[in-house]
Structures are given as C-alpha cells and as structure tokens.
N, C-alpha and C positions, 0 to 999 in steps of 0.2 A: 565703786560703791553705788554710783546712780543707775548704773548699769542692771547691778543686781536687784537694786530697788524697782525698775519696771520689769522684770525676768516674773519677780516675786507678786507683784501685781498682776501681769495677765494670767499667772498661773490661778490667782486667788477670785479672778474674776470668771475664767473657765471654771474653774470649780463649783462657784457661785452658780454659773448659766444652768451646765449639764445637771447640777442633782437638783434643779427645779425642773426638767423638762418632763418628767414623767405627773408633776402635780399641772402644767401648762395644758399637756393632749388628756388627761381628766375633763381639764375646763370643758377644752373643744368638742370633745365628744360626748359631754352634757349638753353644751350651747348646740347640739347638733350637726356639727362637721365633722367629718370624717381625717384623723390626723393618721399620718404614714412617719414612724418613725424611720425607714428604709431611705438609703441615702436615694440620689435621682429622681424625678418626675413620674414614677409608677405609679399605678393605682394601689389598693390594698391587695388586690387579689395578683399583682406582677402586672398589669397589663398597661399598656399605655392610654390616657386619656385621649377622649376624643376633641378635633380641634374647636376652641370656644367660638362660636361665630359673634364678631362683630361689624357695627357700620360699613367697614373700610374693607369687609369680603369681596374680591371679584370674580365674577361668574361670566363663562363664554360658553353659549349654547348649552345650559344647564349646567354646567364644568367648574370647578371650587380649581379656580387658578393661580390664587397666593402663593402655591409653592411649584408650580411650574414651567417653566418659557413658553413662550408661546411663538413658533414661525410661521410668516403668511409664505406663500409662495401662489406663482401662475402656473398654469399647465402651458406647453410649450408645443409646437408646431412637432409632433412626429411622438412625444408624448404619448402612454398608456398606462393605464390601472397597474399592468404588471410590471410595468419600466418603473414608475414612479415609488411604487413601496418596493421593488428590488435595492432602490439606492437607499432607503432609509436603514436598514439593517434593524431588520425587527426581530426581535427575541427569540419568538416563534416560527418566524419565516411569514411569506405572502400569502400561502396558498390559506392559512384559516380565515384572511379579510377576505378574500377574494371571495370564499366562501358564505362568510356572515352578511356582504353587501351584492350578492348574487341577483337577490329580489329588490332590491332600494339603486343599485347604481348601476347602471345600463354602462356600460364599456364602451360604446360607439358612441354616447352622448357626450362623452369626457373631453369637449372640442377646445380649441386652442385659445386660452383668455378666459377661463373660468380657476377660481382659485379653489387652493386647500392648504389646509394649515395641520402644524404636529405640534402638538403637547407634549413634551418633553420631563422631565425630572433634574435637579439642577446639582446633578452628581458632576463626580468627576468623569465620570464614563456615564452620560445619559439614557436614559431607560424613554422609549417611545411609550405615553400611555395612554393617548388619543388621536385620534385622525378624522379630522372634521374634513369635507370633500361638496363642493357647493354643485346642487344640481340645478338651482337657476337663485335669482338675488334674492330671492325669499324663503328656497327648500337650501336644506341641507341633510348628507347622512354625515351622522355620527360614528365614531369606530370606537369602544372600548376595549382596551388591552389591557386593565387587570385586572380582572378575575383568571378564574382557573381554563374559561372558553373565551374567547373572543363573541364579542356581541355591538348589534349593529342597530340603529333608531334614526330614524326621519324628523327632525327639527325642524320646524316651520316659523320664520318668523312672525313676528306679530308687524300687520301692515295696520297703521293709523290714518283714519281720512281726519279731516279738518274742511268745514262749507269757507269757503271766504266770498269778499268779492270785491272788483275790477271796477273803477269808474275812470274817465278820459277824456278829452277832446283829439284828436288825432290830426295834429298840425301836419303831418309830414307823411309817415305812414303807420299803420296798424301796428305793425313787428318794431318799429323803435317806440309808440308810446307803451307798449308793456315793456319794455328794457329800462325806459325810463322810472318805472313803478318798481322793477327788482322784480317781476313777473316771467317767469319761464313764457319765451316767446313761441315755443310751443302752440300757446293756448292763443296765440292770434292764427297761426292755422286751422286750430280745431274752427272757432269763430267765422274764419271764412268759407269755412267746409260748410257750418249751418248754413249761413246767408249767400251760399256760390249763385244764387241764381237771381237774388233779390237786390242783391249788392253790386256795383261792376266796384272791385275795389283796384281797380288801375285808374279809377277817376272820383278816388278819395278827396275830399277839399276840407280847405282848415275849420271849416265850421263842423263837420261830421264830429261825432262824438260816442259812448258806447257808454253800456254798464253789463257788467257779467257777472253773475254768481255760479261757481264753479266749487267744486271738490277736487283736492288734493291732498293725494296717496303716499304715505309715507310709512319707509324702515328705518326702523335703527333710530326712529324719532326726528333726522336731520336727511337722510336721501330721500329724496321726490322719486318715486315709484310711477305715477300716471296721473293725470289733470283729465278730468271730466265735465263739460260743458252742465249747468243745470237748467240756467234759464239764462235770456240775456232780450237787451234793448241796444237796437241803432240807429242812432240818426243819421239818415245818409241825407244832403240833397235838400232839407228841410222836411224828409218826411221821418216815421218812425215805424221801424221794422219791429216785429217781436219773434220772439220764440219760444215758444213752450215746450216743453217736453211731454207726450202723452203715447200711450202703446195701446194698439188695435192692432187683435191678430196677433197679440203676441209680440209685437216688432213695432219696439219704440223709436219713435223720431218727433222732427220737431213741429210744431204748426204756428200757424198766426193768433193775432186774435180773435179772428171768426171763423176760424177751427182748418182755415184753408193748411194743405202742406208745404212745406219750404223746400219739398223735395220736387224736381221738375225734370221732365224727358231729358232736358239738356242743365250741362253746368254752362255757365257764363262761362267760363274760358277753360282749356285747357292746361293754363301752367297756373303756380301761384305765384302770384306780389313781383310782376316782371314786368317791361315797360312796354307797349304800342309802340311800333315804329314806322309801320304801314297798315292804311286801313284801305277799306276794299272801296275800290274806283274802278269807273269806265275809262280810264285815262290817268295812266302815272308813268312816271320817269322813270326806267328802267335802268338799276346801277350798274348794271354789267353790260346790258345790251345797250346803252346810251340813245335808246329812244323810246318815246310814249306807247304803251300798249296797256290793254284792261289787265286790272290786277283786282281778282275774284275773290280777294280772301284777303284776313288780318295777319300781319307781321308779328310774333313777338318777342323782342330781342331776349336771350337767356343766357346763360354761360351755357358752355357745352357741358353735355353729359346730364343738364337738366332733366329729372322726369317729366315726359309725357304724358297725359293722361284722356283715356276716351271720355269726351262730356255725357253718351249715353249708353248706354244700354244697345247691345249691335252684336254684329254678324262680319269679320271679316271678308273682304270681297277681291285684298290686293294688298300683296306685298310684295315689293321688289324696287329696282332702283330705273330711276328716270333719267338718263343720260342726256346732257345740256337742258337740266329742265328742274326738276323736282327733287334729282337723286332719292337718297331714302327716303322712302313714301310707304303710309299704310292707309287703305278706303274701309270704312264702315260703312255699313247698311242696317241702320237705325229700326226701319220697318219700311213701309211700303212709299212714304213717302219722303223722308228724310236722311242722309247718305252725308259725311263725312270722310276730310283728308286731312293726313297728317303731311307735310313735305320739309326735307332738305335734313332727314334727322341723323344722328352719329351711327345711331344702331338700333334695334328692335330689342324690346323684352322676348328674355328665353320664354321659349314653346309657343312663340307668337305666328301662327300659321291662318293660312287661307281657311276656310269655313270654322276656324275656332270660334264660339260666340265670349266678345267682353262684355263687364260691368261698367257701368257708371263709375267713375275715379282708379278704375284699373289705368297700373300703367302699361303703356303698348309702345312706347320705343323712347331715345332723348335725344334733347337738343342737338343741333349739329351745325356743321355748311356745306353739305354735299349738292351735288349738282351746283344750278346757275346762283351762287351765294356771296357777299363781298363778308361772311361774317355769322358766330352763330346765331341764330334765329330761328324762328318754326312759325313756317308758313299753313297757318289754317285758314280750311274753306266750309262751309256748309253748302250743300244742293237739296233744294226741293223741290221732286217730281225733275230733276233729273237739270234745273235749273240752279244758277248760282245764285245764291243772296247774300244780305247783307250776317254775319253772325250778330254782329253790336248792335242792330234793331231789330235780329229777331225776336221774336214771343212766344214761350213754349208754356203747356197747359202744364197745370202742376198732379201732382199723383193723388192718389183718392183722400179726399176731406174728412172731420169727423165725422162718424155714421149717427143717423138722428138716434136709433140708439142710444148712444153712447155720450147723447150731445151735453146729460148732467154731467156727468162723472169728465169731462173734461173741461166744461164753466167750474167745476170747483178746483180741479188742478191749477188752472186759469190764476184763480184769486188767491189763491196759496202763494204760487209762485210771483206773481205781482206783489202781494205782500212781503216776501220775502226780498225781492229786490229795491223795495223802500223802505227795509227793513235798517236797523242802526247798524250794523254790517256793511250797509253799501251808502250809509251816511244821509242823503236828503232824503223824508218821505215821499211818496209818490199818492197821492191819494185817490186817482182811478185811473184805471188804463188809458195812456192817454192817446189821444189822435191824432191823424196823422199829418195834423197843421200844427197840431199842439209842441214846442219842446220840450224836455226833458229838463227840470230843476236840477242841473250837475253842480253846477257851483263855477270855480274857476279850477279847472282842472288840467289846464294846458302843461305839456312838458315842453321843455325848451330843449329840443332839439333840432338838426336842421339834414336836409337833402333832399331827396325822390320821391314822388306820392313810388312805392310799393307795392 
C-alpha cells in the first residue's frame, strides 16, 4: 500500500511539473531568454554553444587549452623538423607543416636543446591540434591543425624590464656580495667590465663598497632574460669611481664625471676575479728551474680552460708553442709602441691565426700549464718599444672624452642619473656628485660572507 502511495505520487508530481512547462518557457522568453525545449545542450537552431569564457581559462601562446594536454618535449642530438612530426602521426601527414612553417622555421636552426610542445585533444585516440616549436626563448611558431589548411604564426613573447638597484660593501669579493643580495652574479661581471681599467679588482679591500642601478629583462614574468648596467658608483681604495652612461657617435658607453671615458687602450687584466700569484721582478724563484731569474710578467692562477682575453685592441704577431719555456703562447702588437703576451695556455680560440687583427675583450686562447708550469696559470707580459714593464703600474690613456659639443646633453644625463641612484630605489639620497675623498652614504650594507678577494 505505501508502495503504491509513492508510485501515485511521483506520477502526480510529473504530471504537475510537465503541463506547467510550456506556461515556464512563456515566462522565459518574455524575461528575454531564450528556452530550448530539445533534450541536450543545443542551441535553438541544433547548434552547439560556444564555450563561456571564464576566470580559471588557460591560454598558451594565444591557445584556449581547458580541453587539451599539453606535451613539452626537447629536440635531441640528430633530431629534424621531418623526424620530429614523422613520429607524431598527424592526420594529415608532415608534408602540409612543413609547408605552412617553410618561412617562420629554418630546418638547420632546429639545434639540439631547443623545445616544442603538442597540443593534443583528450580523446581516446588523440587528435594533434597544435604545434608550438621554439625559435629562440622569446620567438616561437605556432602550428594550427584545425581548420580545413594548416596555418602557421610567429608568437613573440612579451619581455618585461624592471629598473632596480644594488647597494654593498664587498668584504670578500664582488661575485659573492651579489649572491649574498639574491642578485644574478652576472652583473658583478658586467660591473667589472665598466670599471676593468679603473678598478684592479684582484685588490678589492673590505672597505670598497658599490651602488648599481641596472635593468632587468624578464619572460614569462619570473625568467631573467638579460641584466643591463645603467649607472653605478665604486668605492675602490677610498676613492670613488662613477659611470655614466652617454652615446656619441652613436656608440654608447660609459664615462666619469667630467665626461673622461672608462674605456682605455688596455684592460687591467686579462682574466676576471682570479688570484696574482707572481708579479713581475728582476729576481724571483723559479718553481721548476729551482733558481732566481727575471720574471717580466704577472702570474694569474685560473682553473684551466679559463677564457683568455686580449686587454687591447691588436694585431697578432705569434702563435705557437715554446718548448721548455712558455708552451702555448700568443704576441699582440697593440700599435707601434705596445705589444703583448699570452704564455703557458691549454689552447687557442678557433680561427685565431698570425696577422688576424683582435678586439679589446675578445678571447684569444685559455688557461693552461704547458711548457715550464708547476700548474694552471697565465703568464702575462706587456713590452713597450720592445722593453718589459711592469703591467700592475702601467698607465694607459683612456678613449676620446665627451666632445665640447655635446658637453650639455651629457651634464644632464650626468644628473638624471645621479638622481636616480639616490633615488628611494637605491635607499640613501646622494645629494651631489660626490668626490673623490668624499664616501658614499651606503649605510651598513656588509654581507657576511667569507673567502678570496675575487
């Protein structure tokens, strides 16, 4: 009997719902919506709706990927355009990508450790229905597979700069007080690249101190793309270096502040943040030969395979190996008066030949211990007019100064940039350029770390 009493009820309750549904899609379609009395999710016209976008959409390289998988993968040593879509089993076969990315993806760029990823469909037998293929960390082409063609687009990421800035005391060396900041230590090479000739930063001391305002280049909002130098302040020695940024001619670099350049015939050293181990005497102890002879030239201990670098601007004059003596050796000829050697190195950079002319910071072979060596090192020498000197007290003129020209338009870069690096960005004001007795308002900005001046 209970039985039949709820039988009789949901029937009377169906009865009830259904002969109100045609006064209900009245309402609706007064109230202005559109009712589908048609069983399933169709529109009126049979068609399927399009999908509602909200919040929690995610998009890759313009791509509505909610209902996708998404695979990364790496290109692999022997890897090719037609190997790589051969294995995917594409619908249509390879030859129409091949086709669509003919103009956007160079075949012989596709080197080994560059990624691409497939969009997929999350059937039970998956449908390929994009092909993204990276031509460097910021291009990519795109590959669309459905429509009725195959069709191909160049996606650029979006690179974000951000100005920040650096302040320090450099208790130990340059490269551990930006590690201790959480600063890509990067940018203490860039720093020593500005100051290579104003700076000897192999006799860094714990009062030296810096400020840098730099930019840094970011994808994807969280990878560091590039670090760019803006402006920066050193205190080396109790003096204080600057650098400014300013372009004459086209070709920007940095200068002081009275307009001199920071660029100079020679760098202070050929390696970076490596230790003196012999400096040039008329009389030193010879570790192999076990007795006193002139030694012309500075030692600088380095791991092997160290890059080498020419401190200027030259003219090869000699490459080859010096048997009980120098082993790998390469001679520059500067100009007419100043001539350079490299000695004891592992190897030569490729295409590095006799009359080649190098650049200032090209490098030209690395560390080693060939010929007479207890160990790696690189023995450098300077000669002037054909004589030995000292490298660590020579003096070399610096490259052309601001032209009077141009002397406004770089007093206002000047003050920009000084304001900018006393700026709340880099914490204490700086209220005028200061001198070269003068120090620097840092604060206490010591990191605690410990080892090698670098």
């Amino acid at each position: 009997m209970g039985r039949q009493t709820v039988k009789a009820n949901v029937r009377t309750g169906s009865r009830a719902v259904f002969g109100r549904l045609p006064l209900v899609c009245g309402l609706l379609v007064a109230a202005g919506w559109v009712c589908s009395c048609k069983p399933g999710n169709a529109g009126a016209d049979g068609s399927t709706p399009a999908p509602v976008e909200s919040d929690t959409a995610k998009y890759l390289y313009d791509i509505r990927t909610d209902s996708l998988d998404v695979a990364g993968y790496r290109v692999r040593r022997g890897d090719n355009l037609s190997l790589i879509l051969s294995g995917l089993k594409l619908s249509g076969g390879s030859g129409a990508v091949l086709r669509a990315t003919d103009s956007l993806l160079d075949p012989g760029k596709l080197y080994e450790g560059l990624t691409y990823q497939v969009l997929s469909t999350r059937d039970s037998v998956p449908q390929v229905r994009h092909l993204v293929f990276a031509r460097s960390r910021t291009e990519h082409v795109v590959v669309d597979l459905t429509g009725d063609s195959v069709r191909a687009r160049l996606y650029r990421k979006e690179i974000r700069e951000q100005q920040r800035c650096v302040e320090a005391s450099v208790r130990t060396s340059l490269w551990r007080a930006m590690e201790a900041r959480g600063i890509d230590p990067m940018l203490a090479i860039y720093l020593s690249d500005i100051f290579a000739w104003q700076i000897d930063f192999f006799e860094l001391q714990p009062a030296d101190s810096f400020r840098v305002l730099y930019t840094e280049s970011f994808i994807d909002d969280t990878v560091s793309l590039k670090l760019s130098v803006d402006a920066a302040l050193f205190i080396h020695q109790g003096r204080t270096y600057t650098a400014i940024p300013f372009a004459q001619d086209s070709l920007p670099e940095f200068f002081d502040a009275e307009g001199q350049s920071l660029r100079r015939a020679f760098l202070k050293a050929p390696l970076d943040f490596f230790r003196i181990t012999s400096r040039f005497s008329n009389s030193r102890f010879h570790p192999v030969l076990k007795y006193y002879r002139a030694h012309h030239g500075v030692d600088y201990a380095a791991p092997a395979g160290t890059p080498v670098r020419a401190v200027g601007d030259g003219t090869v004059t000699a490459r080859g190996f010096q048997e009980g003596g120098g082993g790998n050796y390469v001679k520059i000829r500067h100009n007419a008066v100043y001539a350079t050697a490299y000695m004891h190195l592992q190897g030569f950079a490729r295409g590095l030949s006799v009359g080649r002319h190098v650049r200032q910071g090209e490098v030209i072979g690395y560390v080693g211990s060939t010929g007479l060596s207890t160990g790696p090192h690189l023995d450098f020498r300077v000669y002037k007019n054909g004589t030995p000197v000292n490298p660590l007290a020579m003096e070399s003129p610096s490259a052309c100064p601001v032209r009077p020209e141009l002397r406004d338009s770089f007093e206002r870069a000047k003050r920009q940039f000084i304001q900018k690096l006393g700026g709340p960005a880099c914490g204490d004001s700086i209220p005028s350029l200061p001198d070269d007795d003068r120090r620097l308002p840092f604060g206490n900005t010591n990191e605690d770390d410990t080892g090698t001046n670098g």
